[in-house]
C-alpha positions in Angstrom: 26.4 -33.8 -20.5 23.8 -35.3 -23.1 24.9 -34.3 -26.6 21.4 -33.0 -27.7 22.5 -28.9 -27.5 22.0 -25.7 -29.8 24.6 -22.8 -30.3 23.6 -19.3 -29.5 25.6 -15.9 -29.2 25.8 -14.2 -25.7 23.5 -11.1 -25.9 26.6 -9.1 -24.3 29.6 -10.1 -25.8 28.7 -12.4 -28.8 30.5 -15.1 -27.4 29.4 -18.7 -28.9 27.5 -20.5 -26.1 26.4 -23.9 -26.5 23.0 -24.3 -24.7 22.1 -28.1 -24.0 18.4 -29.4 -23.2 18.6 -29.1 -19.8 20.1 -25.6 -19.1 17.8 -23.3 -17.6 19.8 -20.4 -16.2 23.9 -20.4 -16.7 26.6 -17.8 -17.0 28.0 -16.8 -20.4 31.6 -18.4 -20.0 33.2 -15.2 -21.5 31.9 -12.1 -19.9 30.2 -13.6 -16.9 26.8 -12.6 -18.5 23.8 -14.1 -16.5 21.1 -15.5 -18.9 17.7 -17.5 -18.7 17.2 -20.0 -21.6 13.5 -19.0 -23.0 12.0 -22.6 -24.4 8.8 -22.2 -27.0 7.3 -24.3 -29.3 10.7 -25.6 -30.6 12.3 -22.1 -30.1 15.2 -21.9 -27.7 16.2 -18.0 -26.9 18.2 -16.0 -24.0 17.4 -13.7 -22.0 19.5 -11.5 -20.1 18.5 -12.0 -16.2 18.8 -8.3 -15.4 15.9 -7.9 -18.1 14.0 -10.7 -16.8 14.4 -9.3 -12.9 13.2 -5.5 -14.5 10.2 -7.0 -15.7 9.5 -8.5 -12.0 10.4 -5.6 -10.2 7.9 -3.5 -12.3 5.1 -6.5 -11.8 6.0 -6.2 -7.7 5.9 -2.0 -7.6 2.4 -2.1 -9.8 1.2 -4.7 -7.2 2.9 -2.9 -4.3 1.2 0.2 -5.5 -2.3 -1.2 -6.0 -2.0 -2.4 -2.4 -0.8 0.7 -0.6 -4.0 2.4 -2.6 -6.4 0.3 -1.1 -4.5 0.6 2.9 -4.7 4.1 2.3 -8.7 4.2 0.9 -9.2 2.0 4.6 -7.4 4.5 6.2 -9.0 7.6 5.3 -12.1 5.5 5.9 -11.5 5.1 9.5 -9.7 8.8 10.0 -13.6 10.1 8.5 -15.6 8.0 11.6 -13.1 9.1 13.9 -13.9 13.0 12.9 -17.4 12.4 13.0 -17.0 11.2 16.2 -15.1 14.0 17.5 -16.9 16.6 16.0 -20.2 14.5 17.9 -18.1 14.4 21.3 -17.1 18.3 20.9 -21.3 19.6 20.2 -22.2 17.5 23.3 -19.3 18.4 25.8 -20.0 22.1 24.8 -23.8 21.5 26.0 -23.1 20.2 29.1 -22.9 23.2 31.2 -24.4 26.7 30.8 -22.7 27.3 27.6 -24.9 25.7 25.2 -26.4 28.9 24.4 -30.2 27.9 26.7 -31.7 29.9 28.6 -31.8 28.6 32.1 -35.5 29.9 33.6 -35.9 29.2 37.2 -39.4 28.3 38.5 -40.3 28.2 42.0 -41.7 30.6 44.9 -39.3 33.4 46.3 -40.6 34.2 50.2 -39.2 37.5 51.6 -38.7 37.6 55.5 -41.1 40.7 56.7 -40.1 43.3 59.0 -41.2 43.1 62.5 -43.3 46.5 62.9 -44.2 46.9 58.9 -47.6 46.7 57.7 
C-alpha cells in the first residue's frame, strides 16, 4: 500500500484507522464498523454506511412517493371517463323500451266489422 495515508478515529468505537489515498469504503478493523471515506477540497472524513444508506432510502421513498401520486392522479383519471360512460350507457339502456317515461301515441284507422242486419 502507497505510504501517502491520514489517521482518523472510527465513529463507533474510537479505534485509530489509518485511511490511505485510495480507500473509498473499508471496515473499521476493531468493531467491524462499515464506513465511506468523504474526500473534499483537501478534507478526508467518514461516514458511517448505515447513515449514508438512510439518506438513500429517504431519497428512494420521496421519489417512490412522488411516483405512486402521479399513477394514482392517472388512475382516478381513467376510473372518472369510465363513470361517465356508465352513467351514459345506463340513461340510454333505460330509454330503450317503454320505460323512458314517453308517451307512446298510436296513429292509424281502427275499422270495426258491422253486424249483418244493423243499420
Amino acid at each position: 500500500m502507497p505510504e501517502n495515508f491520514i489517521t482518523l478515529q472510527c465513529q463507533r468505537c474510537g479505534g485509530k484507522l489509518d485511511v490511505y489515498e485510495d480507500m473509498e469504503r473499508f471496515a473499521c478493523a476493531y468493531c467491524g464498523t462499515e464506513m465511506i471515506v468523504q474526500r473534499r477540497g483537501g478534507t478526508v472524513a467518514l461516514k458511517l454506511v448505515q447513515e449514508a444508506i438512510k439518506k438513500v432510502q429517504v431519497g428512494t421513498d420521496k421519489t417512490a412517493a412522488e411516483l405512486a401520486i402521479a399513477r394514482y392522479e392517472n388512475d382516478l383519471v381513467e376510473l372518472r371517463k369510465e363513470n361517465v360512460k356508465l352513467e351514459a350507457d345506463s340513461v340510454t339502456a333505460g330509454c330503450m323500451g317503454f320505460g323512458c317515461g314517453g308517451l307512446l301515441v298510436l296513429a292509424g284507422s281502427v275499422s270495426f266489422p258491422q253486424r249483418r242486419g244493423s243499420v
